[in-house]
Structures are given as C-alpha cells and as structure tokens.
C-alpha positions, 0 to 999 in steps of 0.5 A: 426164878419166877414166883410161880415157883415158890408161890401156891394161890393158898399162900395168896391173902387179900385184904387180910386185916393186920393189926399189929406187926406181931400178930401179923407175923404170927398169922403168916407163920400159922399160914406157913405152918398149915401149908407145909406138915414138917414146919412148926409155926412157932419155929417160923415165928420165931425164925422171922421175929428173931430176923426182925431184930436184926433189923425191919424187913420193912424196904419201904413204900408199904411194902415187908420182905419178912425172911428167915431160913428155917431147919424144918424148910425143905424148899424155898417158899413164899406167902403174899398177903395184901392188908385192908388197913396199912400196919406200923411195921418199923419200915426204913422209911417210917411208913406203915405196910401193908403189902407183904411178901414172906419168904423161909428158905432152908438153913443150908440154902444161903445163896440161893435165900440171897438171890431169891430176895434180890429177885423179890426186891427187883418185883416190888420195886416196880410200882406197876406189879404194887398197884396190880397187887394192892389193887387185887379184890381176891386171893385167886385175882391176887396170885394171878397177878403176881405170877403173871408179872413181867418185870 
C-alpha cells in the first residue's frame, strides 16, 4: 500500500491550528465528511472518540494515528494534517502532537484497517519522512512529500 492510495491533496492540511484534541477531531471528521457524500461526520467522530477511549491513538514523538472503522466507509481513506502549535493529545509518551494522520476503514476491512496501520506506523517512524512532513509550508508541498516518500 502506498499512501498515495488512500491520501487525495485536499485530505492534506498544513499548519492547521488544533486547539484541543476534541476539537481536533471534530475538525478532521468535518474534513472527512465533506470529502466523501456517504459519510456523516458526526458518525466519524463518534467512531474516532469512542477509539480514543480505548486508548490515545497518540504513539509518541508529536505524533497521532486516530483510527476507527466506519459503516458508511466504503474505501480505506486517509487525512494528513500538520498543526501551527503542538496540542495535549494524551500520547504514550506525554508529549503534545502536532503531526496527525487519520485513518477510517470500513467495518468489515479488519485485516486490511490492521495492515494499513502497520504501514502507517512504519512511515511515521522515520524521522526523516516527520522532518519532511513538519517542515512542509503548504497543503500541496505537504501531500507531495508524503507520497513521494520511500521508507
């Protein structure tokens, strides 16, 4: 899978201001919402906050995978936003985010929600492919660099 697959440039924010982790979430759930006509924002959210209570989505070093599996998803898709200032986001590590990657697969894509988050997990893991992400100064700069990455 590459991210080019399920990443479109108007999926791709940069320098976005966060505020809060809720509010964050609802502002990439809107974000969702209008991208795809089938999917309900509020759904979304309340797919990714009630994946949130399972435990942050936060894997450290400023960086949040929020992910959930959604009815009203019909293909594995993908939102990349970069914030202006780190937000609170409950991370394993205690660090503020502010680099954010949000996957929603659909309910009955189990193996493939899995897989897909082993190869986002892999991407983010590399320091070089953050620095490219962070240091992106617009949307179209932000989307370029993140499917023409090579791990």
């Amino acid at each position: 899978m590459e991210l080019s697959d399920i990443l479109t440039p108007d999926r791709c924010l940069c320098k976005i201001q966060g505020f809060s982790k809720k509010r964050l979430l609802k502002t990439l759930s809107a974000i969702l919402g209008e991208s795809f006509s089938n999917l309900d924002e509020n759904q979304v959210f309340d797919s990714m906050m009630a994946r949130e209570q399972l435990g942050s989505t936060g894997i450290g070093d400023g960086i949040a995978i929020p992910h959930c599996r959604v009815p009203e998803c019909n293909e594995i898709t993908g939102c990349l936003i970069t914030l202006e200032t780190y937000v609170d986001y409950d991370s394993t590590d205690g660090k503020p985010v502010d680099l954010i990657f949000v996957l929603i697969v659909p309910e009955e894509k189990e193996e493939d929600h899995i897989k897909t988050l082993a190869v986002l997990a892999e991407k983010f893991h590399s320091k070089n492919f953050c620095d490219l992400l962070r240091n992106a100064q617009n949307n179209d700069e932000l989307y370029h660099h993140a499917i023409s990455h090579k791990s």
